[in-house]
C-alpha positions as CSV (number, residue, x, y, z in Angstrom):
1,X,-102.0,-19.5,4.5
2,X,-99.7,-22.2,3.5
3,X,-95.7,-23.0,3.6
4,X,-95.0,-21.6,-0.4
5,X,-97.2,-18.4,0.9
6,X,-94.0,-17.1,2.0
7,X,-91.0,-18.4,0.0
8,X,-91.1,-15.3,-2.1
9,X,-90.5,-16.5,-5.2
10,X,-92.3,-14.1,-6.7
11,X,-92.3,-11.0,-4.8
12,X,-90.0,-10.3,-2.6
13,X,-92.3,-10.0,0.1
14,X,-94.6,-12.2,1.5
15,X,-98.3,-12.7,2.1
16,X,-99.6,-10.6,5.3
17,X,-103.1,-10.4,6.9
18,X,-102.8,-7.1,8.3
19,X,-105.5,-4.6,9.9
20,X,-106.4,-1.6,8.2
21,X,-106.6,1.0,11.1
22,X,-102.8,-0.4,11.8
23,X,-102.3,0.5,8.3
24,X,-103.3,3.9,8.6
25,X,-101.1,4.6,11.8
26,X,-97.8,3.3,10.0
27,X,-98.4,5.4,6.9
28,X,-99.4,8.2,9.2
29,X,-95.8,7.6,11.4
30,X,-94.3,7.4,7.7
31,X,-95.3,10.7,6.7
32,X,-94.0,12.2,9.7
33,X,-90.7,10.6,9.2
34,X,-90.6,12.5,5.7
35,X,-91.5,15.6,7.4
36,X,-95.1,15.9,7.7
37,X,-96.9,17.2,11.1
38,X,-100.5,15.5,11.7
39,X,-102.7,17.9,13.4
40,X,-105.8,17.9,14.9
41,X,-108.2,20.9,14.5
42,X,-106.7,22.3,18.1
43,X,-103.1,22.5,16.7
44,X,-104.1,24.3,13.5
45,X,-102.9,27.9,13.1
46,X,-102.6,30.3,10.8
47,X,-103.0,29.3,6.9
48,X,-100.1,27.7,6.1
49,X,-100.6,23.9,4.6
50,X,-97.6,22.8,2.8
51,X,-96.5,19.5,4.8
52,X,-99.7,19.1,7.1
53,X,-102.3,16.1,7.8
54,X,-105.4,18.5,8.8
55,X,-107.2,15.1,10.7
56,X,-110.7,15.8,11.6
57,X,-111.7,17.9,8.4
58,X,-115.0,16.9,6.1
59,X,-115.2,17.8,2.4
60,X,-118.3,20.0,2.4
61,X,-118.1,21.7,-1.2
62,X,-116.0,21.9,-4.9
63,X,-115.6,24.9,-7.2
64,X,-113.5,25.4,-9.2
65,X,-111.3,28.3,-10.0
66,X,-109.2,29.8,-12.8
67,X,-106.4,28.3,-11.1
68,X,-107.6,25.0,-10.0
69,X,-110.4,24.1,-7.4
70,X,-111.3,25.9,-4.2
71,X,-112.5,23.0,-1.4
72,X,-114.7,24.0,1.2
73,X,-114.5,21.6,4.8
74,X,-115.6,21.7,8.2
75,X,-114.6,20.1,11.4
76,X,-115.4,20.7,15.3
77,X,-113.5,22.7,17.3
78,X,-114.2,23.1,21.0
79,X,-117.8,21.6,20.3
80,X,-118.6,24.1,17.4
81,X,-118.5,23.1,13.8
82,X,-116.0,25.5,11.6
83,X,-115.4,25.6,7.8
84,X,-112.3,26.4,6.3
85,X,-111.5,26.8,2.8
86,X,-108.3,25.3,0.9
87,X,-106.9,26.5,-2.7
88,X,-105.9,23.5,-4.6
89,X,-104.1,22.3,-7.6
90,X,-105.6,18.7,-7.8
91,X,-107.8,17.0,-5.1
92,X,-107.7,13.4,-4.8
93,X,-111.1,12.2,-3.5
94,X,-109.9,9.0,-1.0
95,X,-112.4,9.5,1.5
96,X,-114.2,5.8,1.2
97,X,-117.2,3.9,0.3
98,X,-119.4,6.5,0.9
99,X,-116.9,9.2,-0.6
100,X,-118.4,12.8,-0.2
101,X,-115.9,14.0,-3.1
102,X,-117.6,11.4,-5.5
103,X,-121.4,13.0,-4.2
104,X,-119.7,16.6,-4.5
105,X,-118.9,16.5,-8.3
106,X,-122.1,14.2,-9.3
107,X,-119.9,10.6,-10.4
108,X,-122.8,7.2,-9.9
109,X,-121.8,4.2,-9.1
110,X,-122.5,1.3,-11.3
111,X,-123.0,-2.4,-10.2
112,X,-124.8,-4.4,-8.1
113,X,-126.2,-3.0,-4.9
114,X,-127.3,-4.0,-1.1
115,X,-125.8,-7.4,-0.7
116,X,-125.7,-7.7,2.4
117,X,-126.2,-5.3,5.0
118,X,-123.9,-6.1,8.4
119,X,-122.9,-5.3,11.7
120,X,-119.1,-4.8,12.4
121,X,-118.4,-5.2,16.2
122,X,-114.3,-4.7,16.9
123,X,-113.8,-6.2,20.4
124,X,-110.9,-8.4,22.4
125,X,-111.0,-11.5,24.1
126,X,-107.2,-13.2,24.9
127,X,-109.1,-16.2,26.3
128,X,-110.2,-16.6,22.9
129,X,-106.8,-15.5,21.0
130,X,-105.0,-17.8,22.8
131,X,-107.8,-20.7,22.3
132,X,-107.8,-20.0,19.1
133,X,-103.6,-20.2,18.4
134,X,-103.2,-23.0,20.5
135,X,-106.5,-25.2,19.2
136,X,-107.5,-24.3,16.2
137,X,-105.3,-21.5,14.1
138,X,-107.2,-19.8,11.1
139,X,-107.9,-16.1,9.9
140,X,-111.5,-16.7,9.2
141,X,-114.1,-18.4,11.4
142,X,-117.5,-19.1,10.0
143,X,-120.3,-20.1,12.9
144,X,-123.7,-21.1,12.3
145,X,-125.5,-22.2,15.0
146,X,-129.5,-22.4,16.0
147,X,-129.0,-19.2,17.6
148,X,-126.7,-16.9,16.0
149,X,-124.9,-16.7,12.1
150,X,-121.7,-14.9,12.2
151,X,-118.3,-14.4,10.5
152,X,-115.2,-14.1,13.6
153,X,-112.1,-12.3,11.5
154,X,-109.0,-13.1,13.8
155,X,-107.0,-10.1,13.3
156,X,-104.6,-10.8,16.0
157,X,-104.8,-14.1,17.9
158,X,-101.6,-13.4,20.0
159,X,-103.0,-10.1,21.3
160,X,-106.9,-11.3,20.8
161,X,-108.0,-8.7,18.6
162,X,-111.5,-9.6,16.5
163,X,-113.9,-8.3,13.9
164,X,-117.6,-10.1,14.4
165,X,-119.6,-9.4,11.2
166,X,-123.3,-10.0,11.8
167,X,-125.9,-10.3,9.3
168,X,-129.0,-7.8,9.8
169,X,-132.3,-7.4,8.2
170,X,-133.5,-3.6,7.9
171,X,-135.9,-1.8,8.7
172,X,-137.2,-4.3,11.4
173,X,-133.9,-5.0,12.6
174,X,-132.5,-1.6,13.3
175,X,-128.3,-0.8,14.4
176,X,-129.4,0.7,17.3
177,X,-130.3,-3.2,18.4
178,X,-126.5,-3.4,18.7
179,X,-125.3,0.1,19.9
180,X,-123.3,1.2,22.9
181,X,-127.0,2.6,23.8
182,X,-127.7,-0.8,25.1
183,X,-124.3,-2.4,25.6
184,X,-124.9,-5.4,27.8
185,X,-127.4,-7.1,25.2
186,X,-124.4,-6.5,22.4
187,X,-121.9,-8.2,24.7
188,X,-124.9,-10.7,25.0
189,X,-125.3,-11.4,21.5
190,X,-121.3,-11.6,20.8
191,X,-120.8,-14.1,23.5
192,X,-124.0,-15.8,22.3
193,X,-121.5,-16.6,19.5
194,X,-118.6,-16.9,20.9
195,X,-119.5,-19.4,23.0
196,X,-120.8,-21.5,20.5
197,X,-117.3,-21.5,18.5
198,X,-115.2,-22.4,21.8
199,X,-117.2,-24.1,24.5
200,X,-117.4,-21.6,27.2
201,X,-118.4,-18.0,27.8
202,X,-115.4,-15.9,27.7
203,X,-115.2,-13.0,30.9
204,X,-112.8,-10.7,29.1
205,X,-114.6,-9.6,26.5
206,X,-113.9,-6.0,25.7
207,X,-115.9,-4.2,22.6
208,X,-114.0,-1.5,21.3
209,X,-116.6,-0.7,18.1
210,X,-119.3,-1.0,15.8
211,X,-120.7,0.0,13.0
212,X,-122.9,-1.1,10.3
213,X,-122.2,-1.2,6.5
214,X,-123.8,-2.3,3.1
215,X,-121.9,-4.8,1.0
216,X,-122.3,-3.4,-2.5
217,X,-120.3,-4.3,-5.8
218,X,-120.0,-0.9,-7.5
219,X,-117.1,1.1,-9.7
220,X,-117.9,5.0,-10.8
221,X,-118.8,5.9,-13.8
222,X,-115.5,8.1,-14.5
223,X,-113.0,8.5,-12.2
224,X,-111.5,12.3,-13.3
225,X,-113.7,15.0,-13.0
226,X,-113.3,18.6,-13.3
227,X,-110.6,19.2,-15.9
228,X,-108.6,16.6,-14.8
229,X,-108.7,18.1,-11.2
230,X,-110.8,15.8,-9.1
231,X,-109.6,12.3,-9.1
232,X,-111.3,9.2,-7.3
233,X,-109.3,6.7,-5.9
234,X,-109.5,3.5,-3.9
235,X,-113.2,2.4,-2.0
236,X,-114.1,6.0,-3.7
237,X,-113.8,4.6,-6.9
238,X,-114.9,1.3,-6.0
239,X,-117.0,-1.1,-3.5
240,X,-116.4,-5.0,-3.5
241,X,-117.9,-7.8,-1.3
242,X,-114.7,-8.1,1.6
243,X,-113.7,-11.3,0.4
244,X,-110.3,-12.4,-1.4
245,X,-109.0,-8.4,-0.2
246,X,-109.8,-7.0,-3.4
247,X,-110.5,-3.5,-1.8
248,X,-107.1,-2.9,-0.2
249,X,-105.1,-4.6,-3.3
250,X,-107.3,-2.3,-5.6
251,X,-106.8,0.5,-4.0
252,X,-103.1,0.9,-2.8
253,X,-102.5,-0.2,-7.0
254,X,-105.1,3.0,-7.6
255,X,-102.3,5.3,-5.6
256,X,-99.2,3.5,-7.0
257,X,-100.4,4.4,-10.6
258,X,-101.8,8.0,-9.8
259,X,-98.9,9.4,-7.6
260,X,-96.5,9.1,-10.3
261,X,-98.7,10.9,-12.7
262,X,-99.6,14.2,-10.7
263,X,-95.8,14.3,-10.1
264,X,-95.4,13.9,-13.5
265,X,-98.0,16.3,-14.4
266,X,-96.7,18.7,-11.6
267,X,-92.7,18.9,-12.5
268,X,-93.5,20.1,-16.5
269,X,-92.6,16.2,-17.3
270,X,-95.9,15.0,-18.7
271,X,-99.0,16.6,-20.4
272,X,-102.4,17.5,-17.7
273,X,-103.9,14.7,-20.5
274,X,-101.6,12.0,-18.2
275,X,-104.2,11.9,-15.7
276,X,-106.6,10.6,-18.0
277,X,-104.6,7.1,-18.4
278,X,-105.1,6.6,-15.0
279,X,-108.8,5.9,-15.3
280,X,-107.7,4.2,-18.8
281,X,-105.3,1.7,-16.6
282,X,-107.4,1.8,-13.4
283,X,-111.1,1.3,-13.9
284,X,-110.7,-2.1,-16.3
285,X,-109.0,-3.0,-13.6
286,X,-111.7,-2.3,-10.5
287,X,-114.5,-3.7,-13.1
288,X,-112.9,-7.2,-13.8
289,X,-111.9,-7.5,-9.7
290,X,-115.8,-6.2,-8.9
291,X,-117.1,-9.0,-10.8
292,X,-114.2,-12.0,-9.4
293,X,-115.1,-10.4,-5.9
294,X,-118.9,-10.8,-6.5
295,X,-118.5,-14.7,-7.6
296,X,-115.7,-15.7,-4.7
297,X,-118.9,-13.7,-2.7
298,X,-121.6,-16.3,-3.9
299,X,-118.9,-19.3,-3.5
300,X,-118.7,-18.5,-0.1
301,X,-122.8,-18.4,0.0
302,X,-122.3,-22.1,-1.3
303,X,-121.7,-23.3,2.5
304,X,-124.8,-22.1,4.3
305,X,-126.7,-22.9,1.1
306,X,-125.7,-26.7,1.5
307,X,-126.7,-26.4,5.4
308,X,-129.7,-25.4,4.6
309,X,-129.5,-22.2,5.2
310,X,-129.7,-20.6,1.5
311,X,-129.2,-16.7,1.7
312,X,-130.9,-15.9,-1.5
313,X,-134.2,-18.0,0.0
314,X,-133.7,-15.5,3.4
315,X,-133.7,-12.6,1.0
316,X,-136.5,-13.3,-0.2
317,X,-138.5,-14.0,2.9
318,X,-137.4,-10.1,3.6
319,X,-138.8,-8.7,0.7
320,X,-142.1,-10.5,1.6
321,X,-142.3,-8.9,4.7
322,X,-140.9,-5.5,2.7
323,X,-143.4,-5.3,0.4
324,X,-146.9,-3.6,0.1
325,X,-148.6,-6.6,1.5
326,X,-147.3,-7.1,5.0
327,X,-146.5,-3.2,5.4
328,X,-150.2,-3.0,7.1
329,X,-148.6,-5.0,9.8
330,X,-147.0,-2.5,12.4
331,X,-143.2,-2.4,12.8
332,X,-142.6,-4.8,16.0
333,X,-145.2,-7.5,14.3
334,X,-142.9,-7.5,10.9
335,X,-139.6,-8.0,13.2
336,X,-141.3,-10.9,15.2
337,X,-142.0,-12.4,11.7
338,X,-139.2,-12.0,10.3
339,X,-137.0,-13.1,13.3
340,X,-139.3,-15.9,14.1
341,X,-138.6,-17.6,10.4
342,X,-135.2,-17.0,10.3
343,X,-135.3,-18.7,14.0
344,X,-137.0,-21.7,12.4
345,X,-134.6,-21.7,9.8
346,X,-131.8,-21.9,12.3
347,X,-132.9,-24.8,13.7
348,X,-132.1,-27.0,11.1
349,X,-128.2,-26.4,12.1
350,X,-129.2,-28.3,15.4
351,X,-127.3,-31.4,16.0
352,X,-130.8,-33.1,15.6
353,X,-130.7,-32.9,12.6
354,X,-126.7,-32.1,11.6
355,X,-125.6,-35.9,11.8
356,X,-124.2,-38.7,10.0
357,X,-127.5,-40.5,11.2
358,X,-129.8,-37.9,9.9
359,X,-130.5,-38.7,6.4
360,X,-131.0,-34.6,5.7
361,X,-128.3,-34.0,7.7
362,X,-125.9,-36.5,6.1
363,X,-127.1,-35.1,2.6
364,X,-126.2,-31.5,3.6
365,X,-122.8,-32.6,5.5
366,X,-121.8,-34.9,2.4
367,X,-122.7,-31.7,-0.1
368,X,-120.2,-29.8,2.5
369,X,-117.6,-31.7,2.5
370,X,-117.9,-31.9,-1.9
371,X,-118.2,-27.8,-1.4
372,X,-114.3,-27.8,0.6
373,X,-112.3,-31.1,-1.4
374,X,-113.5,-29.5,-4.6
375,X,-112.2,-25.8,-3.4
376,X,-115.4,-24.0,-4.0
377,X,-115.9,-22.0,-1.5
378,X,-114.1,-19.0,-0.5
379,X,-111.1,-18.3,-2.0
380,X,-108.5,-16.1,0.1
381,X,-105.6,-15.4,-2.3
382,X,-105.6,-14.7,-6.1
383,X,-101.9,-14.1,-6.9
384,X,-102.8,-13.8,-10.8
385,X,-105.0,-10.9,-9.9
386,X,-102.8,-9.3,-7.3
387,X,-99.4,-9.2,-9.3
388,X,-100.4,-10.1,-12.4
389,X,-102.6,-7.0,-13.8
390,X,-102.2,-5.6,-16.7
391,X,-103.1,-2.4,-18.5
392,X,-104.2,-2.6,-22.0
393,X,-103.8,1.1,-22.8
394,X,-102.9,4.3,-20.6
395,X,-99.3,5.6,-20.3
396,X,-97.8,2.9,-22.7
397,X,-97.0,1.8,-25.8
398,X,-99.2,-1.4,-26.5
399,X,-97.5,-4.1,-29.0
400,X,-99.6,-4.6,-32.0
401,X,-102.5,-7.6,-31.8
402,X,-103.3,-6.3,-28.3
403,X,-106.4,-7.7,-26.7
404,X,-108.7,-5.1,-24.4
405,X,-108.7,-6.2,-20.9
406,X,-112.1,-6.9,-20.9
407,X,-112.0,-9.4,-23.9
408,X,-108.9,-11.4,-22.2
409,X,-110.6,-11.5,-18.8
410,X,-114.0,-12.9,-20.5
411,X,-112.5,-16.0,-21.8
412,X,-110.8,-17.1,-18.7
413,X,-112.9,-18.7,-15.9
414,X,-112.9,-16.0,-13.4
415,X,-112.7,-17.9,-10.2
416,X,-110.2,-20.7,-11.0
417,X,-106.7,-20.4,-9.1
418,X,-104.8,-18.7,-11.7
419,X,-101.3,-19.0,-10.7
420,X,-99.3,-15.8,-10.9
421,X,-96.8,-15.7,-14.7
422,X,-94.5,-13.1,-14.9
423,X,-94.1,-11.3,-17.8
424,X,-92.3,-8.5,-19.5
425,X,-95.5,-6.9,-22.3
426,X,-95.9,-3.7,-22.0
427,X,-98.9,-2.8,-19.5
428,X,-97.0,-6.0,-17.2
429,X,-95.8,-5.5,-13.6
430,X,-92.1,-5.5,-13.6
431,X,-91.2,-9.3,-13.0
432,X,-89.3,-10.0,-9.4
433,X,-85.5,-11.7,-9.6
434,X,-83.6,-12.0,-7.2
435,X,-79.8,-9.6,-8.4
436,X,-76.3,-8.5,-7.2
437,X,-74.5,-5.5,-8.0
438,X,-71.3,-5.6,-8.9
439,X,-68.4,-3.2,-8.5
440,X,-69.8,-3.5,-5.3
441,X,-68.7,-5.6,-2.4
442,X,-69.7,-9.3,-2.6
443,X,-71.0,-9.9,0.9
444,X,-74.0,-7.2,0.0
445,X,-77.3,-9.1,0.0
446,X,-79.3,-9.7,-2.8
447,X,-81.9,-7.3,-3.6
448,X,-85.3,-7.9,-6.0
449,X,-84.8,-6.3,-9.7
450,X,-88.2,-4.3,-8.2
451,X,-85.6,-2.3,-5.8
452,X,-84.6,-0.6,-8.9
453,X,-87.2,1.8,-9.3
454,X,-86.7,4.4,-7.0
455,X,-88.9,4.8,-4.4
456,X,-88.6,8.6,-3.2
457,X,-88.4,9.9,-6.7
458,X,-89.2,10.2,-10.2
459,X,-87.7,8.0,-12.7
460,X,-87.9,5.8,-15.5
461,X,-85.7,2.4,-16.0
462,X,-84.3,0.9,-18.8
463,X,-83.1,-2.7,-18.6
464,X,-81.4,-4.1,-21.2
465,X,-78.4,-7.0,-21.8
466,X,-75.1,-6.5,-22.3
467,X,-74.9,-6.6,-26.4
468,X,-74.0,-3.9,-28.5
469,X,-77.0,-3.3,-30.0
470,X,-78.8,-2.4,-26.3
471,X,-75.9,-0.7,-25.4
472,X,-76.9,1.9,-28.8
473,X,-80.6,1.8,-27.5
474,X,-79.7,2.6,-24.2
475,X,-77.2,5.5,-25.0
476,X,-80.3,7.2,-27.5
477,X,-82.7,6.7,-24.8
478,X,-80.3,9.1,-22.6
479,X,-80.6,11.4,-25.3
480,X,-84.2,11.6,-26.0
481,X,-84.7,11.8,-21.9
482,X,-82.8,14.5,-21.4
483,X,-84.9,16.4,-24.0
484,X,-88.2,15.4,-22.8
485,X,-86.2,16.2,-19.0
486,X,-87.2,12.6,-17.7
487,X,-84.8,11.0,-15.0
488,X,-83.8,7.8,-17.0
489,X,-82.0,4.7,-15.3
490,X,-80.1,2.1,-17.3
491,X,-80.2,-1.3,-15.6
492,X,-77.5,-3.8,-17.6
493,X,-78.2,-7.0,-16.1
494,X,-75.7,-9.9,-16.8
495,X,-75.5,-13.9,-16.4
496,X,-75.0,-15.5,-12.8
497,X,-71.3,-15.6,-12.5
498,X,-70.4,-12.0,-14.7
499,X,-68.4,-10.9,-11.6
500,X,-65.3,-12.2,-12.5
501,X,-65.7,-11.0,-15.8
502,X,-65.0,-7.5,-17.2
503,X,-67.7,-5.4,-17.0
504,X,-66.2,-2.4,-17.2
505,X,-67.5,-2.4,-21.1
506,X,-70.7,-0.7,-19.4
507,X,-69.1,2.1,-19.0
508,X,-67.5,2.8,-22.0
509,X,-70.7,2.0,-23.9
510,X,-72.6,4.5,-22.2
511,X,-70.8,7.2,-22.3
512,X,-70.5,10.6,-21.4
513,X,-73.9,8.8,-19.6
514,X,-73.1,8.1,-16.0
515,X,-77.1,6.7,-14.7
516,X,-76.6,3.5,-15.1
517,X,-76.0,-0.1,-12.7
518,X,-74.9,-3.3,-13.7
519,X,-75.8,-6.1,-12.5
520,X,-76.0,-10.0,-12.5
521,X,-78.7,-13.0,-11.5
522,X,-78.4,-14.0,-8.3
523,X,-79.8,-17.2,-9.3
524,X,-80.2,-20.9,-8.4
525,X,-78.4,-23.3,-10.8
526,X,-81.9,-25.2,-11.6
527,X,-83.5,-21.5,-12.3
528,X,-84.3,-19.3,-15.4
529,X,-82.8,-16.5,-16.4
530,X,-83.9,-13.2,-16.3
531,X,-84.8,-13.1,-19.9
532,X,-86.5,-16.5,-19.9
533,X,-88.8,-15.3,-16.5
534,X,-90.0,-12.2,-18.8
535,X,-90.6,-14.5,-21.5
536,X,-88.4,-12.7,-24.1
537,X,-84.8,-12.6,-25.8
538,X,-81.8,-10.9,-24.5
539,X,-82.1,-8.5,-27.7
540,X,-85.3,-7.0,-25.8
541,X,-85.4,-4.5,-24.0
542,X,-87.8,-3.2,-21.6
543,X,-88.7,0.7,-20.7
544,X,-90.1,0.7,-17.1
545,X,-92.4,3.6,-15.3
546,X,-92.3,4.5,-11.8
547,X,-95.0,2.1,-10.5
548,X,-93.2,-0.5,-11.8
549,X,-95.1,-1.5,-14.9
550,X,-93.6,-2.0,-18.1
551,X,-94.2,1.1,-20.3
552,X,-92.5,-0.6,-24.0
553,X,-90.2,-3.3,-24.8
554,X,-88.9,-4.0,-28.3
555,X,-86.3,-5.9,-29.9
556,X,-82.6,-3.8,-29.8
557,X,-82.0,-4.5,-32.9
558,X,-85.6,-3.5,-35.0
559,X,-85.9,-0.4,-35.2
560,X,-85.0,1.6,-38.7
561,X,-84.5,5.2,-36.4
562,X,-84.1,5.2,-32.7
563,X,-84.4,8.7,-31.8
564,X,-87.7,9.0,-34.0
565,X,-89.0,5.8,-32.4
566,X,-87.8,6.7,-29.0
567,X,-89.6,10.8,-29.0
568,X,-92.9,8.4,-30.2
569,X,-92.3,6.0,-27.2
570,X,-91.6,9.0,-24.3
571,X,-94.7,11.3,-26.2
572,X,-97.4,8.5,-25.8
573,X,-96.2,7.7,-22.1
574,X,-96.4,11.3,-21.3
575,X,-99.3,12.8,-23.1
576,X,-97.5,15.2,-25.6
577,X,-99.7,15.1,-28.7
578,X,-96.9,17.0,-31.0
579,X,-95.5,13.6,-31.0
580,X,-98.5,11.3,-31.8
581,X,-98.6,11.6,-35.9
């Protein structure tokens, strides 16, 4: 990561390489802050749910009811397995990669499959943490060596807390060649690499894990099932190559557009049809990241490729030994093979032949070092893809000359470093400024014009400038709320410097309406405005859901009848169809 990473210009929070299973603990301590109890199959009693995390449960079967769905699960208790049955609304399938929800209600995956198959091994070392900070800092370690090929993730250098991913060839290499059933060989073959990446064998070693996995680049074919009622999100929905952290970033976006939905849905606000958009918004989405996760995959392929060391050739050497031909060869004799070429093929990483006085090895060192000045290998961040999204149709009103997703994303090379624009078109991310309130005192810090939304409720946002013809906008879009019973915002945001200025005007424009703030840029003198960072005129104004994206914008002053426009605008975000002629 570099020194601009974390200026936060355009978010207000910074870059972060963070662990997942820490994840999962602080969102776990978050709920119980909010009031929920986590409880282990032990702790459960009687048959109350409301405000529980039931840990330890499987999804084991889906029906649905006249009311909604009835979920069967099962879980061990005092070494027996149980089943217990849950009554359900909606049921949001998050359960992973390999998502038993997904299998339950008969959703394929589409895309490519078997990539890669790995080993995962989670262990310590502090020797090496500390190595590592002091010597040579990075997040992402790639060895290859004549005796071992690995990827080191440094998860934690101060504490020395690693994630070894090690290519493996089944069936003749086999998982239980690195389980706990034969532990000292595991510790073996991790130190076997360790040592090569630092110099000397480490004696603190600790492995906490592992497990294998299959890299596969998949999305479901639908993501709502059941009358709306069975909803796929994150690795559920979709499987990418672990490279450029497509699968968190898709997946927490995946939540941030469904939760505000179902509440939506819940509450009377918006139509059961609601749920719909979210595949609308979400699965162009998962498809175009699939495909930039795949290629950033390949790039990062490029480097052993250029050592010699091509993965598609060792691919194919396994299929050899896969197919019909070699199968009369028992089990162990197709292992020996197999290991035995990829042990030959090793050996052209020793420094024999690695060297400047090599003339292969100069040739392969001079195509790596073109690989790394050109940026062609793996790419880590991809800010245009993270923040800069955008739906084409769902919950929105789209402006006219729209292009599909899909058509916009074809024309632009997928892999080049797209830098992150902000924009205010409909489908958009809200754009992050930096604002003050006034009316308030002057020595409260600045907060981003994202800390608007609310983030323990439902509500919409409506930011607009401080002319008269807004002002009218904003006072019928009050109106039209109230009927549809939406929780509507008005955000007046005014130049740097308004706070000397009477502002008052706000509320004498809005009323009887009291929901509203006002505030200005808090701006550097060599910055743009508000207006100019969303790329539109201070006549615009901008509706804004929930998760932050941009729901309509339109020019104050161009529309014939803004009660009739406005019912079309809050019908198409919400799904009510006795608005849509």
């Amino acid at each position: 990561m570099k020194p601009q990473d974390f200026d936060k210009t355009v978010s207000p929070i910074s870059v972060a390489h963070f662990s997942q299973y820490k994840l999962m603990n602080l969102l776990l301590q978050r709920l119980e802050k909010l009031g929920f109890s986590v409880c282990s199959p032990s702790e459960i009693e009687g048959s109350i749910w409301d405000r529980k995390i039931l840990m330890g449960h499987e999804c084991i079967s889906i029906h649905p009811t006249n009311e909604g769905l009835k979920v069967g699960t099962s879980y061990l208790k005092e070494g027996k397995m149980e089943e217990r049955e849950f009554h359900c609304s909606i049921l949001v399938g998050s359960d992973g990669a390999r998502s038993t929800v997904r299998k339950l209600v008969d959703i394929d995956m589409k895309g490519e499959r078997n990539l890669q198959r790995l080993v995962s091994v989670h262990f310590l070392s502090k020797d090496l943490g500390q190595y590592l900070l002091h010597e040579r800092p990075g997040m992402l370690f790639f060895i290859f060596n004549p005796d071992a090929i690995g990827v080191l993730v440094a998860h934690d250098l101060d504490q020395g807390e690693f994630v070894l991913q090690i290519p493996y060839y089944s069936p003749q290499q086999k998982i239980e060649d690195f389980s706990f059933k034969d532990t000292f060989n595991l510790i073996q073959v991790c130190e076997q690499i360790i040592l090569k990446l630092v110099g000397w064998k480490l004696v603190d070693v600790q492995v906490l894990d592992i497990k294998p996995w299959v890299m596969h680049a998949e999305v479901a074919e639908k993501y709502v099932s059941h009358n709306n009622r069975v909803i796929l999100v994150g690795d559920a929905a979709h499987r990418f190559p672990p490279a450029g952290g497509f699968g968190m970033n898709t997946g927490i976006q995946d939540a941030h557009n469904l939760a505000w939905k179902i509440s939506s849905m819940l509450s009377g606000i918006a139509s059961p049809s609601i749920i719909q958009t979210y595949e609308m918004e979400r699965r162009p989405i998962a498809i175009y990241n699939t495909s930039l996760s795949v290629e950033n995959f390949r790039a990062a392929m490029s480097v052993p490729a250029a050592l010699g060391l091509d993965p598609a050739i060792a691919n194919s050497v396994h299929r050899v030994i896969n197919s019909s031909l070699c199968s009369i060869f028992p089990p162990s004799l197709q292992k020996f093979a197999l290991e035995g070429i990829f042990s030959i093929g090793r050996a052209q990483l020793s420094e024999l032949i690695l060297n400047e006085n090599n003339p292969l090895g100069s040739l392969r060192l001079s195509r790596l070092k073109k690989i790394f000045d050109e940026g062609k290998s793996l790419q880590l961040q991809f800010p245009a893809e993270d923040l800069g999204f955008c739906y084409k149709e769902g919950a929105l009103v789209a402006e006219c000359g729209e292009k599909r997703w899909e058509s916009e994303a074809s024309s632009v090379h997928k892999r080049d470093l797209r830098p992150y624009i902000p924009c205010a078109k409909p489908g958009c991310r809200l754009p992050h400024m930096l604002i003050n309130a006034l009316k308030e005192s002057s020595a409260k810090a600045s907060f981003s014009t994202l800390d608007l939304i609310s983030g323990d409720k439902i509500e919409f946002l409506l930011i607009i400038a401080p002319i008269k013809g807004s002002y009218r906008l904003a006072r019928a879009s009050m109106m039209v709320a109230k009927e549809f019973d939406v929780p509507l915002k008005v955000c007046i945001i005014w130049p740097k410097g308004s706070s000397d200025k009477n502002v008052n005007s706000s509320e004498k424009e809005l009323e009887p309406w009291k929901n509203f703030i006002d505030v200005e840029e808090a701006v550097k003198p060599t910055s743009k405005s508000w207006w100019e960072l969303c790329q539109m005129s201070s006549n615009e104004v901008i509706l804004v859901r929930p998760d932050e994206h941009i729901a309509w914008r339109t020019e104050s002053n161009g529309i014939a009848d803004d009660l009739l426009e406005l019912k079309r605008v809050f019908s198409l975000m919400l799904g009510h169809g006795k608005f849509l002629l």
